[in-house]
C-alpha positions in Angstrom: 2.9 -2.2 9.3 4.1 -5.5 9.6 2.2 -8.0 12.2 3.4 -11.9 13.1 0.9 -14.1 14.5 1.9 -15.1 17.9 0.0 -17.6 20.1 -2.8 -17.1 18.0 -2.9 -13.8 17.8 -1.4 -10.5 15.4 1.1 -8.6 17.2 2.8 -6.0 15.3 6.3 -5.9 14.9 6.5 -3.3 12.6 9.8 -1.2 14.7 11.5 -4.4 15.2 11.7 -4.8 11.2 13.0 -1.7 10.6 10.0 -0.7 9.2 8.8 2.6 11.1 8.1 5.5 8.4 7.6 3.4 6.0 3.8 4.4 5.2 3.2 5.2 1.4 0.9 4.2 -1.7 0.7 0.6 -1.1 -0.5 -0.8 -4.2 0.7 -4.1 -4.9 0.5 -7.4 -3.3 1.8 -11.0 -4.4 1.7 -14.4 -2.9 4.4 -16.8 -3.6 6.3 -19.2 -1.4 10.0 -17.4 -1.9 12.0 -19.8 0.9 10.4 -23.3 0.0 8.9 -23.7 3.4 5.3 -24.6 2.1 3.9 -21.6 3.8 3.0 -18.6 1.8 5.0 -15.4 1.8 3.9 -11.7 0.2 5.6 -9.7 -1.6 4.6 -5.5 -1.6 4.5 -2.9 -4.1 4.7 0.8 -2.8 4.5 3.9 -5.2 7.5 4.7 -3.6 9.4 8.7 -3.5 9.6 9.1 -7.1 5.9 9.8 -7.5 4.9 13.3 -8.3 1.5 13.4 -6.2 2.4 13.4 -2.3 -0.3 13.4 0.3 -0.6 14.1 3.9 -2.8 14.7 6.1 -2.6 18.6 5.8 -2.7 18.2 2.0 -4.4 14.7 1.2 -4.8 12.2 -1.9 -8.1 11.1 -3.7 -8.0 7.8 -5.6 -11.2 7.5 -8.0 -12.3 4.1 -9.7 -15.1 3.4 -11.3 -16.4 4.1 -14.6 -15.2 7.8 -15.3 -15.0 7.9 -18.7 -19.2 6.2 -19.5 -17.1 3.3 -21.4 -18.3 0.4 -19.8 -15.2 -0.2 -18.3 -13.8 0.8 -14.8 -10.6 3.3 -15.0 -8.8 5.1 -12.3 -8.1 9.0 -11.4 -5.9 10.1 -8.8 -5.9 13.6 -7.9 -3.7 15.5 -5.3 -5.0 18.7 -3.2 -2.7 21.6 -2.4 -3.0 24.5 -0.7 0.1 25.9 -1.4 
């Protein structure tokens, strides 16, 4: 989804970008000024088609963090479900 503040307020404007279906594994966000107007712009990372696990809402996605493997350190697990 892609919102612009207007009058104060978050409207979004997601169709108007050309942006409708565009839902996925957002995963990725950076902040950088990329047209020099002293305002900050961001930059998305999406998982994107290529991935082999594919959720819906028929079949869904599980994302795990935490400390899976008793290291002391936090790891991740994704895990997809199909009933196929």
């Amino acid at each position: 989804m892609l919102f612009h503040r207007e009058n104060g307020r978050l409207v979004d404007r997601t169709a108007e970008a050309g942006l409708t279906g565009t839902e996925g594994w957002w995963n990725n966000v950076t902040v950088a000024d990329l047209n020099g107007d002293g305002r900050p712009d961001l930059v998305l990372g999406n998982l994107g088609s290529t991935r082999i696990s594919r959720a819906s809402s028929s079949e869904p996605a599980r994302l795990y963090v935490g400390d899976l493997a008793i290291t002391g350190r936090s790891s991740r697990s994704s895990r997809s479900i199909s009933t196929a």
